[in-house]
N, C-alpha and C positions, 0 to 999 in steps of 0.2 A: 504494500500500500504506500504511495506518495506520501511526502510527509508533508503535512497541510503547510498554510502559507501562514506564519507567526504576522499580527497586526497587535500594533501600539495604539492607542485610544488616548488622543488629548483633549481634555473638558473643563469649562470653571463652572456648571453650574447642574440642571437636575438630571441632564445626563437620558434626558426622550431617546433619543436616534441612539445611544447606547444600550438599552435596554432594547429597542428592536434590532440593533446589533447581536443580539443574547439569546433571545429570542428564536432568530431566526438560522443566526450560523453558529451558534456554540453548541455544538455536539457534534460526538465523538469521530462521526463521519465524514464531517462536512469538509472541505476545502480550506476553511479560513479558520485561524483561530486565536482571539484576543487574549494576548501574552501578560496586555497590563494596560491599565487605566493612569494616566498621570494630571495633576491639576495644580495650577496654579492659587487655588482655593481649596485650605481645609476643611473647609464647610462646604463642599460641592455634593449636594445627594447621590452623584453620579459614582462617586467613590461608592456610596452606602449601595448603589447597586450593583458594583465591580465586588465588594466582599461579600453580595450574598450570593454572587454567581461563582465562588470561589475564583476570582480572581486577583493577581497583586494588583496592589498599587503601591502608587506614589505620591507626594506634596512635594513643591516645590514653590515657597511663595516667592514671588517676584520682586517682592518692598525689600528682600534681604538681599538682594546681588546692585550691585553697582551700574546700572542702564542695561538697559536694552542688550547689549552683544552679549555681558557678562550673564545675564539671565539664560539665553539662547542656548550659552557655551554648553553651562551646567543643564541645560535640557536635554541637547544632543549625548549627553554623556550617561542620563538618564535614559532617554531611549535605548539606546545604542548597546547598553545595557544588556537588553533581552534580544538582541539581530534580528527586530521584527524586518519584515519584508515591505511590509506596506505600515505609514504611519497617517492617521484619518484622524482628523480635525471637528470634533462633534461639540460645537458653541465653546469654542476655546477662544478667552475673549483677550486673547495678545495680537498683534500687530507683531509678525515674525520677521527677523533683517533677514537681507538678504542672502547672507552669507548659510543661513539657518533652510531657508530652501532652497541652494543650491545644493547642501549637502545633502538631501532628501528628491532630487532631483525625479521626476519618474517615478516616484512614489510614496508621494504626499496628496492627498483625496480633502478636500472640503467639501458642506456644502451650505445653499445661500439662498434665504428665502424669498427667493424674485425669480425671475426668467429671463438670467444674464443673456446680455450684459446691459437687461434694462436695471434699474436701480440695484446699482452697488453698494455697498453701506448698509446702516440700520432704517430702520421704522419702512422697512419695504412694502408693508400691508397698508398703513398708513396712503403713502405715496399712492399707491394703486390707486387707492377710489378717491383722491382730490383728482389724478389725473382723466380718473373714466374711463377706464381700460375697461375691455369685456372680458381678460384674459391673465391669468396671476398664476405662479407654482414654484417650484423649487428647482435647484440646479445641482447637481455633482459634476466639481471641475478637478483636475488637475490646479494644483499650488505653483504659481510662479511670481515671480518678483512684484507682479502688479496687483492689486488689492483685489478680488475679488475676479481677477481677468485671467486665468488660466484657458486652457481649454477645456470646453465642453464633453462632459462624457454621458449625460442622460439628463431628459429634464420633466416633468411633469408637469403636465397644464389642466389645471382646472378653471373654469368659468365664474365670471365676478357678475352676481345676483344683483337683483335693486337693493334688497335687503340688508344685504354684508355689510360687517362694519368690520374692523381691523381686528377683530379678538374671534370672531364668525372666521374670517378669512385665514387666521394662523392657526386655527382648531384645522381647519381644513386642509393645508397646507401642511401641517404637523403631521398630518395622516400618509401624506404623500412621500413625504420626507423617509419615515417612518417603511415603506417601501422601497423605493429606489436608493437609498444610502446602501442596505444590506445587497443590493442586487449586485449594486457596481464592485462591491468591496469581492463577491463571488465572481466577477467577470476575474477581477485582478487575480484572484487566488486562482482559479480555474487556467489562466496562464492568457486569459483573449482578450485581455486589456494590455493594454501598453499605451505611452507616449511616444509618440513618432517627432519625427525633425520637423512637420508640420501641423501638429497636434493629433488629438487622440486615435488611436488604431483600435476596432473590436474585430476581430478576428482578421488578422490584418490589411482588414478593409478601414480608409480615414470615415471619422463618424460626422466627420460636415459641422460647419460653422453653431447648430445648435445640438449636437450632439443627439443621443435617440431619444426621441421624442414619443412619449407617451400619453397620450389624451385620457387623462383624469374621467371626466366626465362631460 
């Protein structure tokens, strides 16, 4: 039997898309499997659901290292720790230098509650319905130097109601999320994801400017 593909989990906060990480790929047969949970927040519930799945963790808080690189440093030494394979970013709420994703190059996964590379940043729900979009969802990208601008590896689109209000739309969205993070994370462990010299490859075919696209509803 292959020996699955070890994944690092970074989080500050309850730790959703961890738990359908848990869920969905943590057992015995599966391809992918979460080596360790690390946070920048001792108080992160996501921890409290990494030790009830029997897995390690980590803290590492950021107010005790000296800027930004020095924090990064002790991160990378912290992952690197376990030779996960893949390192996935589930509401990890640092601002990573650059130096921190080139070492992670290829296999560093985010994701971002918009339909990159329309609103980048926070309050993405919010945005949506001052704008008047018909059309709102989440993204899994590849991590690279630019905030939120990786390449695309899947995205899910769900439709913006009259009704929606921005707590309506992130329940919904949470749900999406909640699917397609554990998916992509099994494309990568399954060996049919990669980053290519022009962005993402699934089976190594490029996956196109919005990556695969899944109509929610």
């Amino acid at each position: 039997m292959p020996q699955p593909c070890d994944v690092v989990v970074l989080l500050s906060g309850t730790g959703g898309n961890l738990q359908a990480m848990i869920d969905r790929l943590q057992n015995s047969s599966g391809p992918a499997r979460i080596r360790a949970v690390i946070s920048n927040r001792a108080d992160a519930y996501g921890l409290e659901r990494a030790r009830n799945a029997g897995i390690d963790t980590r803290v590492l808080d950021h107010t005790a290292y000296e800027g930004r690189e020095a924090f990064d440093a002790a991160l990378i030494e912290a992952i690197d720790a376990f030779a996960p394979k893949l390192v996935v970013l589930a509401g990890f709420m640092r601002i990573l230098t650059p130096a921190f994703v080139r070492h992670y190059h290829g296999r560093l996964l985010n994701i971002h509650p918009s339909l990159l590379p329309r609103y980048k940043g926070l309050h993405t729900h919010q945005r949506v319905i001052e704008a008047g979009d018909v059309a709102h969802g989440c993204s899994v990208h590849f991590v690279t130097e630019e905030l939120d601008g990786g390449p695309l590896v899947v995205q899910a689109v769900i439709s913006v109601e009259l009704h929606d209000t921005p707590a309506t739309l992130a329940q919904r969205v949470h749900t999406q999320e909640h699917l397609i993070y554990p998916l992509a994370i099994r494309w990568f462990a399954e060996g049919r994801l990669a980053l290519g010299e022009d962005g993402a490859l699934l089976d190594g075919q490029p996956l196109g400017p919005s990556g695969h696209v899944i109509q929610a509803n």
